[in-house]
C-alpha positions in Angstrom: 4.5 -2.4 -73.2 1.7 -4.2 -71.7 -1.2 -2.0 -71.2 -1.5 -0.9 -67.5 -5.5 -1.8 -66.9 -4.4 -5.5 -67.5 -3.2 -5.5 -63.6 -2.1 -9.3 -63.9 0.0 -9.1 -66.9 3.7 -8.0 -67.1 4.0 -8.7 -63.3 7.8 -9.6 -63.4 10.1 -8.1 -60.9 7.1 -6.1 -59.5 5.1 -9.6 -58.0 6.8 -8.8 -54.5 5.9 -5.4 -54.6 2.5 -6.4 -55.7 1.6 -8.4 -52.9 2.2 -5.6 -51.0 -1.0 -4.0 -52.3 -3.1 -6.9 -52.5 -2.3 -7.0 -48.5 -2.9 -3.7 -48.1 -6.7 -4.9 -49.6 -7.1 -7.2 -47.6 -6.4 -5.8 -43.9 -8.6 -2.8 -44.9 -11.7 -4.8 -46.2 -11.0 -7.1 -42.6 -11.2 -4.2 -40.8 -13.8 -2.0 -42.1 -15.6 -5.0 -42.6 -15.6 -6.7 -39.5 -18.2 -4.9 -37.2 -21.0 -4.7 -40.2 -22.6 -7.6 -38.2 -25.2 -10.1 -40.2 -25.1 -9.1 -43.4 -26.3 -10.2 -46.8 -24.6 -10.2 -50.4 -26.5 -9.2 -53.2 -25.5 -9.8 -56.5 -27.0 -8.9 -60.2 -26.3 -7.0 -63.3 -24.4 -3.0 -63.8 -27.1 -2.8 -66.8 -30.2 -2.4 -65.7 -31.9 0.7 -65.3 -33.9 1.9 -62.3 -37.5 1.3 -64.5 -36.3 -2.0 -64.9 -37.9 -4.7 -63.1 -34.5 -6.7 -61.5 -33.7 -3.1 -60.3 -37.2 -2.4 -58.3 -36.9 -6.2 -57.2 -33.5 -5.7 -55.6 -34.7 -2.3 -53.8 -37.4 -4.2 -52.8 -35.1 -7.1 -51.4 -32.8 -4.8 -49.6 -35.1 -2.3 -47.9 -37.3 -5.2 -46.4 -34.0 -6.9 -44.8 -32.5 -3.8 -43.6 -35.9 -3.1 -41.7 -35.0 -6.6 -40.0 -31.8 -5.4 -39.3 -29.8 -6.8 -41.8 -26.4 -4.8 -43.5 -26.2 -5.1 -47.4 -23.7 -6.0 -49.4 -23.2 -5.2 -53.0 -20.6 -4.5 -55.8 -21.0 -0.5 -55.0 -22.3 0.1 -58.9 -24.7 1.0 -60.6 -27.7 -1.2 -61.5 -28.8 -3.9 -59.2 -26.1 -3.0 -57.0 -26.8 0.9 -57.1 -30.4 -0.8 -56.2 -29.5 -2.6 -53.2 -27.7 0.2 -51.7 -30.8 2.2 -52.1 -33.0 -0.2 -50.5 -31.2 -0.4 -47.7 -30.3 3.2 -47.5 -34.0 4.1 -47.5 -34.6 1.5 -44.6 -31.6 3.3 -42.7 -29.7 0.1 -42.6 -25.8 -0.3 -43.5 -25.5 0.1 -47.1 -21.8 -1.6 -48.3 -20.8 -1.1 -51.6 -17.3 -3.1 -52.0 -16.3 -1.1 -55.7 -14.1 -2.6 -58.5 -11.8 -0.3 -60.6 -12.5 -1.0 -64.3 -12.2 1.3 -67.6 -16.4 0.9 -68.3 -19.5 0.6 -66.1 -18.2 0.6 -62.6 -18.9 4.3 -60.4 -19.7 4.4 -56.9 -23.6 4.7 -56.7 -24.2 7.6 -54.3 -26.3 5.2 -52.0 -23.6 3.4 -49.7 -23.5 4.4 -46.2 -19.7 2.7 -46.4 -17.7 2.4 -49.3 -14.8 0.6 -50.0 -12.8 0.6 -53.7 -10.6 -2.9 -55.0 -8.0 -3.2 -57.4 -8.5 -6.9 -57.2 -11.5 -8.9 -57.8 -10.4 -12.0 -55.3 -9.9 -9.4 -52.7 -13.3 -8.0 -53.4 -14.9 -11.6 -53.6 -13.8 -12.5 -50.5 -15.4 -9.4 -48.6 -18.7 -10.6 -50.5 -18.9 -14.2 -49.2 -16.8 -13.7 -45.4 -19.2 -11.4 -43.9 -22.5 -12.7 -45.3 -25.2 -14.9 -43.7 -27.0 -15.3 -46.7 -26.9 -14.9 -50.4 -29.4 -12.9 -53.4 -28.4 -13.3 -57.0 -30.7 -11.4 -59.4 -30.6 -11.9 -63.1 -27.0 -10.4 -64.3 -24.2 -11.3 -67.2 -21.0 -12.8 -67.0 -20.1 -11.3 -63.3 -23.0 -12.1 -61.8 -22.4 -15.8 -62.7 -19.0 -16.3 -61.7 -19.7 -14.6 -58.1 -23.1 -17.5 -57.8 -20.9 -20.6 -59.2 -17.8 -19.5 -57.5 -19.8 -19.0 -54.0 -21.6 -22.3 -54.5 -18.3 -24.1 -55.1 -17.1 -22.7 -51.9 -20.3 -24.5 -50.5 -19.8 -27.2 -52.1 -16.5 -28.1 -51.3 -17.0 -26.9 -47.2 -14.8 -24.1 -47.5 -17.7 -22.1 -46.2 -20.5 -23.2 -44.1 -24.1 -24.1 -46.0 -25.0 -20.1 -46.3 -28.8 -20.0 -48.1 -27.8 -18.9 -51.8 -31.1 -17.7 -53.6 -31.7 -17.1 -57.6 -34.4 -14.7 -57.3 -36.6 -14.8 -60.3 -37.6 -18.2 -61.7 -38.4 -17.1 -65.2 -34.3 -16.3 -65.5 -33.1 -19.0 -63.8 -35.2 -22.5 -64.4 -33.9 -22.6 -67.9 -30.4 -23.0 -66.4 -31.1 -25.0 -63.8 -32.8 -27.3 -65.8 -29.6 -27.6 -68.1 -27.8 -28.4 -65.3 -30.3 -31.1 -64.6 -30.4 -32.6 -67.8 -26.8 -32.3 -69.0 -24.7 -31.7 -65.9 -26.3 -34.3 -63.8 -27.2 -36.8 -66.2 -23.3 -37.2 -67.0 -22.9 -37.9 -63.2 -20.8 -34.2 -63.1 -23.2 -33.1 -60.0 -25.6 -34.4 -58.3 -29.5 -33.6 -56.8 -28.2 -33.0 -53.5 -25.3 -30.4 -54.5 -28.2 -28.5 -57.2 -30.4 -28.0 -54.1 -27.9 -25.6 -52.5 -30.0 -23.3 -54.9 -32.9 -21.9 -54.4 -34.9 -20.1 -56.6 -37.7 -17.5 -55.5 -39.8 -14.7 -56.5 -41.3 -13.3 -53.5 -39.4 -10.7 -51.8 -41.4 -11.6 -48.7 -40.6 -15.1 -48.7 -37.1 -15.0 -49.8 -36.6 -12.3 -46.5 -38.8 -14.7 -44.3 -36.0 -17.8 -45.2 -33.1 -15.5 -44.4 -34.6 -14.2 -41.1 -35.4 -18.0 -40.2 -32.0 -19.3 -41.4 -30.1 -16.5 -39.7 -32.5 -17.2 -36.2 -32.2 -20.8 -36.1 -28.3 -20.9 -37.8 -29.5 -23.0 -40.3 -25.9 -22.9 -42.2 -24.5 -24.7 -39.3 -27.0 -28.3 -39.9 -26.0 -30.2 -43.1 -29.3 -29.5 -44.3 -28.7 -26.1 -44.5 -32.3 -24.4 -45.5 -33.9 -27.6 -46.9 -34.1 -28.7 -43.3 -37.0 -26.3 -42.6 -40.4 -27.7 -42.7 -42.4 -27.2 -45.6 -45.2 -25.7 -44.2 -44.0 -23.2 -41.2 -46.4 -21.8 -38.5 -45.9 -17.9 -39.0 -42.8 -16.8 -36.1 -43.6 -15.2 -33.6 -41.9 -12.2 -32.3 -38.2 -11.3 -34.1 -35.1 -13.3 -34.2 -32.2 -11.5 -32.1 -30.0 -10.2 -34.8 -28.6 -7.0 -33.3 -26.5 -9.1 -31.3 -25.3 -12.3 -33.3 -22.2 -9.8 -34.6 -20.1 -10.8 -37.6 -20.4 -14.5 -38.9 -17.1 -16.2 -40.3 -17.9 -17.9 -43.2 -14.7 -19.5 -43.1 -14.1 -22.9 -41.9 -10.5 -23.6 -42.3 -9.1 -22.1 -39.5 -5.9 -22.5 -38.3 -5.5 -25.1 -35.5 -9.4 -26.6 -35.7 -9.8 -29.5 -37.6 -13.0 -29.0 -39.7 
């Protein structure tokens, strides 16, 4: 007998019934979901620990977006999730954690002003790029990667409009990227245009300065996405209007509208 945490194994006569649940997933994360208004997604790893430097990073992140009125996203755990959460709790923004049943590391962190639990991790990766204006991926393992290449692809491919995707912490991630310079790009498997959907950062100020001027100026709807913004920028003055842009549909295939 297949063992029963392996949830896509030994489907069988019980695929009908389990699409049943999947649905059931899906129209609760849509509906709890879809009066967050702009939000962003912040990804990075369950192991860190709160002296740990990605962990007082991504508090850091998430309280100075909340204060600009910004709801935050993250897997609902502990590490730089349980960060985020705390951040934007402490800022008295909306703290989202979107949880993942698993036999090790996952528990709701107690910092998540609305909490939502997912059998599947689709389901759950959907809710992370649909209601997000922007993304923050700190340095993380295995699930950390998959949720930044898998959002990128989405980019990549226009399934979802040019959302800012930031790799925040350069010492991290410029050994990657330059691997994907050298090897990837070299063998004409990507190109310079599709690598600068990334960018990398290690100022919390500037990082929440891009998102705040991406979000204000809807940046993701111009095909130059963030890379259209000067390179020097006169400081902004007064706030963008946030409060009232609502929820933004990351989606562009929608039925009936040619994309």
């Amino acid at each position: 007998m297949a063992d029963s945490q392996f949830v896509l194994e030994d489907m069988g006569a019980k695929d009908t019934w389990r699409v049943f649940r999947m649905m059931a997933e899906l129209v609760e994360g849509f509906d709890e979901m879809s009066q967050i208004g702009p939000a962003v997604s912040i990804f990075g790893s369950a192991r860190c620990k709160p002296h740990d430097p990605e962990y007082v990073l991504a508090e850091t992140i998430a309280k100075k977006l909340a204060t600009k009125g910004f709801a935050i996203i993250t897997g609902g755990g502990p590490g730089v999730m349980e960060a985020g959460n705390k951040g934007a709790l402490s800022a008295g923004g909306a703290s989202i954690g979107l949880n993942i049943t698993l036999s090790r590391e996952q528990g709701p962190n107690p910092y998540q002003t609305k909490s939502l639990d997912f059998r599947y991790f689709f389901v759950r990766k959907l809710m992370f790029v649909k209601y997000a204006v922007a993304f923050v991926i700190l340095p993380g393992g295995f699930g950390s990667l998959d949720e930044l290449f898998e959002t990128v692809t989405l980019i990549q491919t226009k399934k979802i409009k040019r959302f800012p995707m930031f790799l925040v912490g350069s010492k991290f991630w410029n050994p990657l990227l330059a691997w994907l310079k050298t090897e990837v790009i070299t063998r004409g498997f990507l190109t310079e245009d599709e690598l600068d959907l990334l960018t990398v950062v290690d100022d919390p100020d500037e990082l929440v300065d891009h998102i705040v001027w991406c979000n204000n100026e809807k940046c993701y709807l111009t095909p130059e996405g963030l890379s259209g913004r000067r390179l020097t920028v006169d400081n902004q003055k007064g706030e963008p209007d946030i409060s009232s842009a609502g929820t933004v549909d990351n989606l562009i295939d929608k039925p009936g509208i040619e994309t």
